[in-house]
C-alpha positions as CSV (number, residue, x, y, z in Angstrom):
1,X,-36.5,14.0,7.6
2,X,-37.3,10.7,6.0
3,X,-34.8,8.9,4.2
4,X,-35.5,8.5,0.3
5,X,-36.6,4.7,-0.6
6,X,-34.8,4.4,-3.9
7,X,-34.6,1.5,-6.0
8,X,-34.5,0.4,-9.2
9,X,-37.8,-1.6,-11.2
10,X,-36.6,-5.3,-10.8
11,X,-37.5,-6.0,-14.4
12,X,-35.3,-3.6,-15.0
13,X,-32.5,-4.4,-13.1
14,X,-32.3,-7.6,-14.2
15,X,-31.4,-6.8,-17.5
16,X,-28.8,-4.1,-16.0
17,X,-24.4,-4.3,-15.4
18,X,-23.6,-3.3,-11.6
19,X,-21.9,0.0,-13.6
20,X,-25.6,0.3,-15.3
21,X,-27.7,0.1,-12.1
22,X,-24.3,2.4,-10.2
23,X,-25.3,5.3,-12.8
24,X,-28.7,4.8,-12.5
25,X,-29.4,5.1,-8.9
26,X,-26.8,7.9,-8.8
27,X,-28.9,9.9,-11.7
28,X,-32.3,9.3,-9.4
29,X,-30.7,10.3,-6.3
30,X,-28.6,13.8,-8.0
31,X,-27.8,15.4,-4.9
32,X,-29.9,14.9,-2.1
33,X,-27.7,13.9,0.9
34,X,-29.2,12.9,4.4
35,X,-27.2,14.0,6.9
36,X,-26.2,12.2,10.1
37,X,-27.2,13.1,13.5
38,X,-25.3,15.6,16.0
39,X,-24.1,12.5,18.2
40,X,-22.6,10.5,15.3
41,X,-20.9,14.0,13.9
42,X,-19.4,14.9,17.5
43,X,-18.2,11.6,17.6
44,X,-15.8,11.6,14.8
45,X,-18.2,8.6,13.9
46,X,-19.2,7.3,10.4
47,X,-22.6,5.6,10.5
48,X,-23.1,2.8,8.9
49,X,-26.4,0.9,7.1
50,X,-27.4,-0.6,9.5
51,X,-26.9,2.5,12.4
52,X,-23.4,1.0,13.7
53,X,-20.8,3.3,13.8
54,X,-16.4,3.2,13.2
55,X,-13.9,5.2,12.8
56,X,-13.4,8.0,10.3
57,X,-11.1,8.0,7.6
58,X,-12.2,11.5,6.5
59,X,-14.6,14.2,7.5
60,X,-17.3,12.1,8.6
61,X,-19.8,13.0,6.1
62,X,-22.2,9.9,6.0
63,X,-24.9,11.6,3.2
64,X,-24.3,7.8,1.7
65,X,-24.7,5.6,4.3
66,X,-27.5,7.3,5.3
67,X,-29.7,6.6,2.2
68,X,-32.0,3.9,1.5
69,X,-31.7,1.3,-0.9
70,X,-33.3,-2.0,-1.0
71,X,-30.1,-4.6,-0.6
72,X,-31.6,-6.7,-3.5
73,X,-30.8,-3.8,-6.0
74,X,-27.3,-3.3,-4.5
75,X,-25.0,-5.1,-6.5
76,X,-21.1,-5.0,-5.0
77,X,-18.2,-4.6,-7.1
78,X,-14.6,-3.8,-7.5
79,X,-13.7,-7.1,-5.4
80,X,-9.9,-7.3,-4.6
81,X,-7.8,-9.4,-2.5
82,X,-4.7,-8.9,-0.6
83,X,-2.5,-10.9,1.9
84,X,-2.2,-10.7,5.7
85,X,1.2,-10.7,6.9
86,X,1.0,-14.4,6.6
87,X,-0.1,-15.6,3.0
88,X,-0.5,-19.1,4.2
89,X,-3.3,-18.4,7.2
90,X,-4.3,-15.1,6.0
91,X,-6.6,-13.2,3.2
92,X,-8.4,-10.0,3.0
93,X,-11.3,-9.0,1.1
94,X,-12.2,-5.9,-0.4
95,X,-14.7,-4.3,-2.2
96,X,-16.9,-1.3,-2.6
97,X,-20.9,-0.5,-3.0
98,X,-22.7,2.1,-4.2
99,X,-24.8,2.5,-1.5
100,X,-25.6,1.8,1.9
101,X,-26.3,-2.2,2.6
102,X,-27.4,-3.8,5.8
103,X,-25.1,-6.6,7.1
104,X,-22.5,-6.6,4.7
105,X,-20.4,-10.4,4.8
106,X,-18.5,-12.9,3.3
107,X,-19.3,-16.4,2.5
108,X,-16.4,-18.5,1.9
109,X,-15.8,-22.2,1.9
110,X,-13.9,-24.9,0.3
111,X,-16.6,-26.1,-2.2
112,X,-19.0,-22.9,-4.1
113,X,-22.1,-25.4,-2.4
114,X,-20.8,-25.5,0.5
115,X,-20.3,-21.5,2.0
116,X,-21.7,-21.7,5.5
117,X,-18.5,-20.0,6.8
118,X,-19.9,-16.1,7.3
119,X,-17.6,-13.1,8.2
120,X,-19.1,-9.7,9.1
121,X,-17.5,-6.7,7.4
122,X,-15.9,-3.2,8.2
123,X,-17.2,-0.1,6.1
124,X,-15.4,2.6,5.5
125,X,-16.9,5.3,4.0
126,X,-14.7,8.0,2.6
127,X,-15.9,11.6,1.9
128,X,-14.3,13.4,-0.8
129,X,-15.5,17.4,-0.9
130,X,-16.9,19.2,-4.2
131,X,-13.5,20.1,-5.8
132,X,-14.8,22.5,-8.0
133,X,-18.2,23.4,-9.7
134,X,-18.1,20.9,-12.0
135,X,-16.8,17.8,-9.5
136,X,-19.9,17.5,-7.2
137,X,-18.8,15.9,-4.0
138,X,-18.7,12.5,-3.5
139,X,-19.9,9.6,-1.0
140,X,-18.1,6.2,-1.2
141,X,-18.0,2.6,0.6
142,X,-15.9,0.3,0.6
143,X,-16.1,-3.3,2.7
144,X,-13.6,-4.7,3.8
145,X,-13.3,-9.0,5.7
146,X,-10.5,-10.4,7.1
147,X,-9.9,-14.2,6.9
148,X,-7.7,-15.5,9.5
149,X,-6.7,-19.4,10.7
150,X,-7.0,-20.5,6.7
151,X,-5.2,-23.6,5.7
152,X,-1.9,-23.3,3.3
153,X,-1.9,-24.5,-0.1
154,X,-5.7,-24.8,-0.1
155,X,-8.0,-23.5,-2.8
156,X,-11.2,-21.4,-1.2
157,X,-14.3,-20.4,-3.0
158,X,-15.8,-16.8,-1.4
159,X,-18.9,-14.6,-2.2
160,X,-19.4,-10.8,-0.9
161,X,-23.1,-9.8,0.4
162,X,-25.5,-8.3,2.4
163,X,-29.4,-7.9,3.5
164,X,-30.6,-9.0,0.5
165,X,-27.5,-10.0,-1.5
166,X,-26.5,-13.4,-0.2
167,X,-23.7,-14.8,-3.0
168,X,-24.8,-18.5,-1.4
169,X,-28.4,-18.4,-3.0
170,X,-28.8,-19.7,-6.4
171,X,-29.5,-16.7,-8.6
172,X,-25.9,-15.3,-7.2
173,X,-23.6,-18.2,-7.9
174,X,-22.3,-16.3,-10.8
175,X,-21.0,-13.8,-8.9
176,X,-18.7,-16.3,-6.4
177,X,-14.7,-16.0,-6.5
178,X,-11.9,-18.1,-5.8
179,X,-8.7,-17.6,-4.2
180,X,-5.5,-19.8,-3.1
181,X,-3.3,-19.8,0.2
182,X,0.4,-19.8,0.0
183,X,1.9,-23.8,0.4
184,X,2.9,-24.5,3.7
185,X,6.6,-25.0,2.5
186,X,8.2,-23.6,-0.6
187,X,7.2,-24.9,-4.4
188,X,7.1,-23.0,-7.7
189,X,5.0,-20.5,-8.4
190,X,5.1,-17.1,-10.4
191,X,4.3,-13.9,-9.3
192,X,3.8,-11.0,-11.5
193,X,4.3,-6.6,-11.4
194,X,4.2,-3.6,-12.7
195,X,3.3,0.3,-12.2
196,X,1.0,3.1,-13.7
197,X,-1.8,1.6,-14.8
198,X,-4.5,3.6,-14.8
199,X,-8.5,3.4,-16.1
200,X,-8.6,2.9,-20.4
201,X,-8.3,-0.2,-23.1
202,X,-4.2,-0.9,-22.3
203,X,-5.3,-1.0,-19.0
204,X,-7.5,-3.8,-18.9
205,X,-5.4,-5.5,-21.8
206,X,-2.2,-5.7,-19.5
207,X,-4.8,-7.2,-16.5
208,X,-5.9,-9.7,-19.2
209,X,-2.5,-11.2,-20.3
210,X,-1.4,-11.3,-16.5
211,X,-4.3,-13.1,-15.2
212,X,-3.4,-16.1,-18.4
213,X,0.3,-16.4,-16.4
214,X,-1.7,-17.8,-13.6
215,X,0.2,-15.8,-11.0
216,X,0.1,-16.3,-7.4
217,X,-0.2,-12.3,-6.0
218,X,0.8,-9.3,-8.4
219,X,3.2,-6.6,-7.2
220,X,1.7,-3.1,-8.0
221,X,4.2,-0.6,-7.7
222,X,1.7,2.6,-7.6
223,X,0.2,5.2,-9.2
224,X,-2.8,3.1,-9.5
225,X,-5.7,4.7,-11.2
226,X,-4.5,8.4,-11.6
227,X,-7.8,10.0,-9.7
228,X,-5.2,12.7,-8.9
229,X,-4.2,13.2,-12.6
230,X,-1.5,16.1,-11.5
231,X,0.5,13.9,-9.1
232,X,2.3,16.8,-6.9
233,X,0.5,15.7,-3.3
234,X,-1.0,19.0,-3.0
235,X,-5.1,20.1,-2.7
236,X,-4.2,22.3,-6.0
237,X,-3.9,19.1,-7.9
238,X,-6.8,17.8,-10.2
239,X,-8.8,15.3,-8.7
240,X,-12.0,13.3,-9.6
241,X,-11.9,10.3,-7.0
242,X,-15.0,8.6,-9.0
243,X,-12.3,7.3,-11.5
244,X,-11.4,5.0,-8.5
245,X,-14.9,3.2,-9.0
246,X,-14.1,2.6,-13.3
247,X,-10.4,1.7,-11.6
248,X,-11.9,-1.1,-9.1
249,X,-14.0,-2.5,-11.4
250,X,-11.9,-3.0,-13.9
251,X,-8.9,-4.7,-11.8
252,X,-11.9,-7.0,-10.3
253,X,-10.9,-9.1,-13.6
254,X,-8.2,-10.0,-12.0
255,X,-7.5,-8.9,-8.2
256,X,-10.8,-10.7,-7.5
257,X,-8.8,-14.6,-7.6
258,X,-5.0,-12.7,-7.3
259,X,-3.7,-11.0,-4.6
260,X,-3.2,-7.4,-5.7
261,X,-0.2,-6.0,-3.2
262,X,-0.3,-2.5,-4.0
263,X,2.7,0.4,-2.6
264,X,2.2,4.1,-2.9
265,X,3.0,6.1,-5.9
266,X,3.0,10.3,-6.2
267,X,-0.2,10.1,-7.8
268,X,-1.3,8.0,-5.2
269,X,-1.0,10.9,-2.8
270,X,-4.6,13.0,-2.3
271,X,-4.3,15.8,-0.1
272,X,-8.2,16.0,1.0
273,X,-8.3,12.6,3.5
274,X,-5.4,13.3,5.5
275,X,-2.4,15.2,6.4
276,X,0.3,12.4,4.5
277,X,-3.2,12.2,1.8
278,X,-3.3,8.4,2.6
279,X,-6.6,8.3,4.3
280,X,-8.0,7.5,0.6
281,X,-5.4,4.9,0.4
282,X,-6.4,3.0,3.9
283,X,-10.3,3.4,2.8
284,X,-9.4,1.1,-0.5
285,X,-7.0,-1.1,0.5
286,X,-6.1,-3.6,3.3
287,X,-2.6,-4.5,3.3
288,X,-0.1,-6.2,6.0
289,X,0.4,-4.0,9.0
290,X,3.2,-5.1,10.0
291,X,5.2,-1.8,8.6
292,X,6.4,0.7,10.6
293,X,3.0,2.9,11.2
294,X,0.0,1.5,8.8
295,X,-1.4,5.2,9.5
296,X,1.6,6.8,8.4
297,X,2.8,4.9,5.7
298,X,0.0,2.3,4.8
299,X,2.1,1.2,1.6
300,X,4.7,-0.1,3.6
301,X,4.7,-3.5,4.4
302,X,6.5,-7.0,3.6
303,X,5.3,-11.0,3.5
304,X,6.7,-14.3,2.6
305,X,5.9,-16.0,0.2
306,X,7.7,-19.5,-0.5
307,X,11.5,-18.6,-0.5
308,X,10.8,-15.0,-1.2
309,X,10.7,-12.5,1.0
310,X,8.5,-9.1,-0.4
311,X,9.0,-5.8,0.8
312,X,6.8,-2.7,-0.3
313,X,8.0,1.0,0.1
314,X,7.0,4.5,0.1
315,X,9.1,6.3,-1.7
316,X,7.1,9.5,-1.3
317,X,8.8,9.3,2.0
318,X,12.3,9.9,0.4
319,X,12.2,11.5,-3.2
320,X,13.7,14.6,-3.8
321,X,11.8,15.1,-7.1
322,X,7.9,15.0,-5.7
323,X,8.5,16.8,-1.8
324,X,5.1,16.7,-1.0
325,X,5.6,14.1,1.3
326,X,9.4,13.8,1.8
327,X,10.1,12.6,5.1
328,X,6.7,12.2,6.5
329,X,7.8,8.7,8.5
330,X,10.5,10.9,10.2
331,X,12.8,8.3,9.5
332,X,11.1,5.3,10.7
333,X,10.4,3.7,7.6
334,X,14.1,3.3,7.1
335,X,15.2,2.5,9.9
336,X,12.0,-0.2,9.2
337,X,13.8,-1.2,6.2
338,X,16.8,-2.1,7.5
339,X,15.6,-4.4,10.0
340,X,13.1,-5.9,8.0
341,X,16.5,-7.0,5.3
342,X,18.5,-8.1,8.2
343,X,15.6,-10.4,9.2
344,X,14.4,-11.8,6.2
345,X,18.1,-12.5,5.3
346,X,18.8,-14.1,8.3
347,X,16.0,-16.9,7.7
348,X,16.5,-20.1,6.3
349,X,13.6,-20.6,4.4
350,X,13.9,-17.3,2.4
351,X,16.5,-17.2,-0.2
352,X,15.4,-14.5,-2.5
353,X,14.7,-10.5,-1.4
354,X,12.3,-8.6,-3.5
355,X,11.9,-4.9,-3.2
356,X,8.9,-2.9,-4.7
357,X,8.2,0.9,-4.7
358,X,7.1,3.7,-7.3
359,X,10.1,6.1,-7.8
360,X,13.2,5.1,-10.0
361,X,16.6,4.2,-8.2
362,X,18.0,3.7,-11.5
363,X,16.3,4.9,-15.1
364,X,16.7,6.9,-18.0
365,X,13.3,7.7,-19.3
366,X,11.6,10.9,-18.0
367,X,11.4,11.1,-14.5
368,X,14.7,9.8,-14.6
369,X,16.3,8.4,-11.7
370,X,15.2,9.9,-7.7
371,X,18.7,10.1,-5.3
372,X,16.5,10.5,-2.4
373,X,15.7,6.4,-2.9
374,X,19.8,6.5,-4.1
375,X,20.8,8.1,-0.7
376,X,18.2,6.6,1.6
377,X,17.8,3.2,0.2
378,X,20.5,1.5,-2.1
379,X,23.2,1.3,0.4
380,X,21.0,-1.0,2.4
381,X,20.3,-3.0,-0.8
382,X,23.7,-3.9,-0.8
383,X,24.0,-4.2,2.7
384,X,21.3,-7.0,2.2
385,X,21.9,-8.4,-0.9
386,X,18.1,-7.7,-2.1
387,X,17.8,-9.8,-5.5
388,X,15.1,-7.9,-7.3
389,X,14.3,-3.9,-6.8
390,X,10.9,-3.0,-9.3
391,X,10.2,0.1,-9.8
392,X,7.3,2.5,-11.7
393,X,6.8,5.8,-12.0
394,X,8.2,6.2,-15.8
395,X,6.0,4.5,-18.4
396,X,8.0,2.1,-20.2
397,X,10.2,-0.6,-19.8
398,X,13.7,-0.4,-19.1
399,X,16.2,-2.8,-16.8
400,X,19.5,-2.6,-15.8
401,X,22.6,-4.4,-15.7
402,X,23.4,-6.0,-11.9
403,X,25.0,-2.8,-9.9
404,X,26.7,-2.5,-6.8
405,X,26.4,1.4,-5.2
406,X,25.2,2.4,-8.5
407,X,28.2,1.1,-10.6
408,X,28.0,-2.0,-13.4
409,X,28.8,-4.8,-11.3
410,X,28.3,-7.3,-14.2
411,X,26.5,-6.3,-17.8
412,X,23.4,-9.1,-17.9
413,X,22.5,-9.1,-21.5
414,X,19.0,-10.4,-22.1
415,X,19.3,-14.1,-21.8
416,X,21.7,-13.8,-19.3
417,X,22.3,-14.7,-15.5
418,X,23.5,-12.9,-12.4
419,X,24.7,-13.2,-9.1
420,X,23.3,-10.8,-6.5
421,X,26.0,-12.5,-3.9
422,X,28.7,-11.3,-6.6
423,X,27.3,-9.2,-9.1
424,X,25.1,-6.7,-7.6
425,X,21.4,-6.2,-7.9
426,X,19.1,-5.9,-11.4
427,X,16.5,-3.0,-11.2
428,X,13.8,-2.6,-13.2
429,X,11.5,0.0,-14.0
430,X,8.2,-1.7,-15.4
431,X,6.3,1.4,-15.7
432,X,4.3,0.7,-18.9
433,X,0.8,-0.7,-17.1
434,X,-1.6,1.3,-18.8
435,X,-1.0,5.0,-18.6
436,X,0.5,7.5,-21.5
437,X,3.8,5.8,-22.4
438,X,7.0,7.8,-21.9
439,X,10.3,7.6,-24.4
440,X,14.0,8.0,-23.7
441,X,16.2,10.2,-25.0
442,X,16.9,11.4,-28.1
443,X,19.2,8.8,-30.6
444,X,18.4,6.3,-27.5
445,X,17.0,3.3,-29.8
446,X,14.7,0.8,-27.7
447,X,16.5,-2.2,-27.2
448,X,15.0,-5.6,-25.9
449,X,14.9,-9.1,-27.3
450,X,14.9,-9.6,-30.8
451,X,15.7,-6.2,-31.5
452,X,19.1,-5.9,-29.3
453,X,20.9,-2.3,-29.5
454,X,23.3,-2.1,-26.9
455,X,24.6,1.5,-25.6
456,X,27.7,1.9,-24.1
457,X,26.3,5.4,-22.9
458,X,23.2,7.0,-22.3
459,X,22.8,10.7,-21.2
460,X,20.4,10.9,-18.2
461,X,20.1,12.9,-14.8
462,X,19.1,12.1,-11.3
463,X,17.1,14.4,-8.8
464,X,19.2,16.1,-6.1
465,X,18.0,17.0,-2.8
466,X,17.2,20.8,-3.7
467,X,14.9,19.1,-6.7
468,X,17.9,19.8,-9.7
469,X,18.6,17.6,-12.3
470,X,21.9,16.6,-12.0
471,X,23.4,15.2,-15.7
472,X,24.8,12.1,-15.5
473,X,26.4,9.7,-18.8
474,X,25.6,5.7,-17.6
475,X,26.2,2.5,-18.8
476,X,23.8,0.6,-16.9
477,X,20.9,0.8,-19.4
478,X,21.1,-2.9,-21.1
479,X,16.9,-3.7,-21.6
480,X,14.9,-0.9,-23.0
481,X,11.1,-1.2,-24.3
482,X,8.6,1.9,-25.1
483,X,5.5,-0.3,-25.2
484,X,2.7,-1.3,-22.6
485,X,4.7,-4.3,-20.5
486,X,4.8,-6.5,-17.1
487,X,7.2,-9.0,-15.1
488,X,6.5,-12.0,-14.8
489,X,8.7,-14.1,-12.6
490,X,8.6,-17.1,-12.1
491,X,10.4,-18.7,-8.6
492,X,11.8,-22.2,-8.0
493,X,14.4,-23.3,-5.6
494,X,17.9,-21.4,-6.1
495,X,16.4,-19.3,-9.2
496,X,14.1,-16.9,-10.3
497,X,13.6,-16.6,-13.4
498,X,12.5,-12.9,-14.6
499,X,10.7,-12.0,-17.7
500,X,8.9,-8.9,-19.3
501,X,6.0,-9.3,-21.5
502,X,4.6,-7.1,-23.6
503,X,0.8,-6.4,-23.8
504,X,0.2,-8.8,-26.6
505,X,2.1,-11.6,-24.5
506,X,5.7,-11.4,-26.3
507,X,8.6,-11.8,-24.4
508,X,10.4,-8.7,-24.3
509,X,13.7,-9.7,-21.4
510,X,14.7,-12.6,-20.2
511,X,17.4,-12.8,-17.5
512,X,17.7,-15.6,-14.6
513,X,18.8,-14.6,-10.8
514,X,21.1,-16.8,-9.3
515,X,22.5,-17.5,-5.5
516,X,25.6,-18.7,-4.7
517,X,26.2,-22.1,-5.9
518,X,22.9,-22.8,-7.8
């Protein structure tokens, strides 16, 4: 059978988006599917555009790749960037097309005139099955480059092509991107985070107001775009993964010039790529693999950055709330963890430890707070004196005062400073990205700067290893905001300086993080 030759009247094109021309070719096409030969099926093989073959991530159903599209008409999109283990030599390059292309590369060079610098690409093409009658299956590809030997500190313009997409020629200028390498030795900088973001308005609002902070990498701490809107890990949950193309392209506003270092989140888990339902995950995303098993647990990883050391979990991997997935390391990502904090402690040029993953240690809004991460994780917080633990998962804002094995160490009013060495460490839930916003309790009053009402109490639970809610009255809940929010922290030598801003760019917490004698 001949492969169709679909395309798109260039008159016509011109005048379309990449979403426009996306819908459009996907209308033409409806649901004729080519299908790939016996040897490439046998083989466990995806074939690529250009016949090449790699490794599946899913059932290798390569009905995409297979179909023919003149390159020209192919716009990519969803662009997003993400460290190597080494943010001052390293960068990868993501991004996704609607279609087949021959040749997919990057350009990327230190001037946007000067790109002679080509890299080939990986494709990955990920096959999600028809769901149900009314979620046809889909066919997606996503491109992946990996930059190596970069110089620190240095500014690089890049473009993403293929056989008749080259970013270098003159009608594609538009379309180049920038990006910036760690310093060789450690200076200011910010860095920004949050969780549960999600495809909508308050979505792109929040990616808006980050980008103007200028950061130098964003943490995500997961549930990203909420494909699986049920969340449970399981094939019963509902699941349209073509709300992962609206997600990419909306966070190319911003991951296409900041480094988008993304963790796993429940929602984060779909059950139809793989056994652990990361396969989707490790399609999307190219993260440092220099965790414990980038096919087990692709969301674990760590880098340096200046004087900070990063560190991103799965806590899938330990919740007792959301099983699906409990204990699918076997231990190793723990055992992970605890090296990792012993080394990055031990080295001089890191000062400051910041943890990331999706379920609470410590909240009060409805999800509460997991003691899977209490029981698996926070004793080696202390152990290691981490400085920072973010969290996601529920959908506000809400931080709490430094604690050492879940007691108050010190109360850190907004304003305030702490001492991990002394005090404990501050967690903070900034879970109000983009999706449906949460509340707390009932009578539990928001409280956050310029509208301060402390609580000496607040009645909460935390999940207990047979999935109860256990009650439990704290007295850690000093910051508390029901409103669409980020961090924004901003790093200089001896001091980190944390703040949460709300969607319209007002300061909602302030607290500083101090060691020792600075």
């Amino acid at each position: 059978m001949d492969t169709p030759d679909v395309g798109i009247p260039e008159a016509l094109a011109r005048r379309m988006s990449m979403p426009e021309q996306h819908a459009y070719l996907r209308e033409r096409l409806g649901r004729r599917r080519v299908l790939a030969g016996a040897a490439a099926a046998a083989s466990g093989a995806v074939l690529l555009g250009d016949g090449a073959t790699g490794p599946a991530l899913a059932a290798p159903r390569p009905a995409a790749a297979a179909v023919r599209v003149d390159g020209a008409l192919v716009a990519p999109f969803g662009r997003h960037l993400a460290f190597g283990a080494d943010p001052r030599t390293q960068m990868r390059i993501s991004w996704q097309v609607p279609f087949a292309v021959r040749r997919p590369f990057v350009r990327v060079g230190l001037k946007p005139w000067e790109l002679s610098h080509r890299i080939e690409a990986e494709v990955r093409a990920l096959h999600t099955p028809a769901l149900s009658k009314k979620l046809p299956a889909v066919e997606q590809l996503y491109l992946h480059a990996a930059l190596d030997g970069l110089r620190p500190g240095t500014t690089y313009y890049y473009g993403v092509g293929h056989d008749g997409f080259d970013p270098a020629s003159a009608e594609r200028l538009g379309t180049l991107g920038t990006f910036r390498t760690a310093p060789a030795t450690p200076a200011p900088f910010v860095f920004t985070a949050f969780g549960d973001q999600g495809v909508g308005y308050d979505a792109l609002g929040n990616d808006q107001v980050i980008l103007g902070q200028d950061p130098a990498f964003h943490l995500h701490a997961g549930d990203l775009c909420y494909a699986d809107d049920t969340g449970h890990g399981k094939e019963t949950d509902t699941y349209d993964a073509r709300v992962w193309d609206q997600f990419l392209a909306q966070t190319e506003t911003v991951a296409k010039s900041v480094p988008w270092m993304v963790t796993t989140g429940n929602h984060d888990m779909e059950a139809w790529y793989s056994p652990n339902g990361y396969g989707g995950q490790s399609a999307r995303w190219t993260l440092p693999d220099n965790g414990p098993d980038p096919r087990e647990a692709p969301g674990v990883y760590s880098f340096v950055y200046g004087n900070v050391g990063v560190v991103a979990l799965d806590a899938n991997d330990v919740s007792y709330e959301i099983p699906a997935n409990r204990g699918c390391t076997d231990g190793k990502q723990t055992a992970w963890l605890d090296r990792r904090l012993k080394e990055l402690r031990a080295r001089a040029d890191v000062e400051f430890l910041v943890v990331f993953f999706h379920h609470c240690a410590y909240s009060t809004s409805r999800h509460a707070s997991d003691g899977g991460v209490r029981d698996a994780w926070v004793p080696l917080f202390d152990r290691h004196q981490v400085d920072l633990v973010i969290n996601g998962h529920n959908h506000v804002y809400e931080r709490t005062d430094a604690l050492k094995g879940g007691e108050a160490g010190k109360p850190v009013p907004v304003g305030t400073s702490t001492d991990p060495t002394r005090d404990g460490i501050v967690y903070v839930t900034a879970g109000g990205a983009g999706k449906d916003l949460y509340g707390f309790g009932p009578g539990v009053p928001d409280s956050h700067e310029g509208r301060v009402r402390d609580r000496d109490a607040v009645t909460t639970f935390h999940w207990t290893r047979s999935r109860e809610p256990s009650p439990e009255t704290v007295g850690w809940s000093r910051v508390r905001y029901t409103g669409f929010s980020f961090l924004a922290v901003e790093v200089t030598k001896g001091r980190m300086k944390v703040a949460a801003l709300a969607a319209d760019g007002r300061r909602i917490d302030s607290f500083e993080v101090r060691r020792g004698s600075y």
